[in-house]
N, C-alpha and C positions, 0 to 999 in steps of 0.2 A: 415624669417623663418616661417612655418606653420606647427603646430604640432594639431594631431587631438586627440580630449577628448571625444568620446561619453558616454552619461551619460543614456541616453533611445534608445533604437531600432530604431525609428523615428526621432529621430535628430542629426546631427553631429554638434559639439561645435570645432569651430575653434580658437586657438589662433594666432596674427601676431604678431610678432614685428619687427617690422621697425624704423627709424628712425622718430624723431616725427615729420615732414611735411608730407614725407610718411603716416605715420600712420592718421594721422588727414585728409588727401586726401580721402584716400581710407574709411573712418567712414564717410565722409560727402558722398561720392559718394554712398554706401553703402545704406544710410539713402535717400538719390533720389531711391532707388531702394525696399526701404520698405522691405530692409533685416535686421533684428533684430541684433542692436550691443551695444555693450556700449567699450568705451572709455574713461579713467580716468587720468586725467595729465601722469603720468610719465608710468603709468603701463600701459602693452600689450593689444592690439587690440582685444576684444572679440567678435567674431563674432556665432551667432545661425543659422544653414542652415537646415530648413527642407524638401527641395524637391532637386533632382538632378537639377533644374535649378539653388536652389540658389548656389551650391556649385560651376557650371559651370561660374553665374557671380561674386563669391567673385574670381575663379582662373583668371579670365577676367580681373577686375577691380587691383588685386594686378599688375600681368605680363602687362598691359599697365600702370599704374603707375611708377612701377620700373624698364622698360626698358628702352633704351637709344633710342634716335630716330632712330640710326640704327639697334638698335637690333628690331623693329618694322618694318621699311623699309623692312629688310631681312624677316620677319615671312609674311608680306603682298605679296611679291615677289614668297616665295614659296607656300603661299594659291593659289597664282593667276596660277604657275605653274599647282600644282595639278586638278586645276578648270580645266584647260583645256586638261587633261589625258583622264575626259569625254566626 
């Protein structure tokens, strides 16, 4: 789940919870990606997103995490469909 908390006009404060492999995945991918988070043993996934990029790869990095491989297959299947509309 992702629930949003903005606290200032320029930033959006994301929380996740996930189960914790989930959760610790998507904090270490996150932190390759120089997106501001903290994560604390047991408690929810804190994520700081301040540009519409970062919000586009925190919804990235959760939805390839917690998707099943076919639920990925199918999203790449229907990109690849749309691709070629143009």
């Amino acid at each position: 789940m992702i629930s949003n908390t903005p606290e200032h006009p320029s930033e959006i404060h994301q929380i996740i919870e996930r189960g914790r492999a989930e959760k610790w995945q998507i904090y270490h991918r996150l932190q390759e990606l120089q997106i501001n988070c903290q994560c604390a043993g047991d408690c929810p996934l804190k994520v700081q997103c301040h540009t519409v990029q970062d919000v586009i790869q925190l919804w990235s990095v959760v939805k390839q995490i917690s998707s099943s491989r076919q639920q990925s297959i199918d999203w790449l299947q229907l990109c690849w469909e749309k691709s070629n509309d143009f």
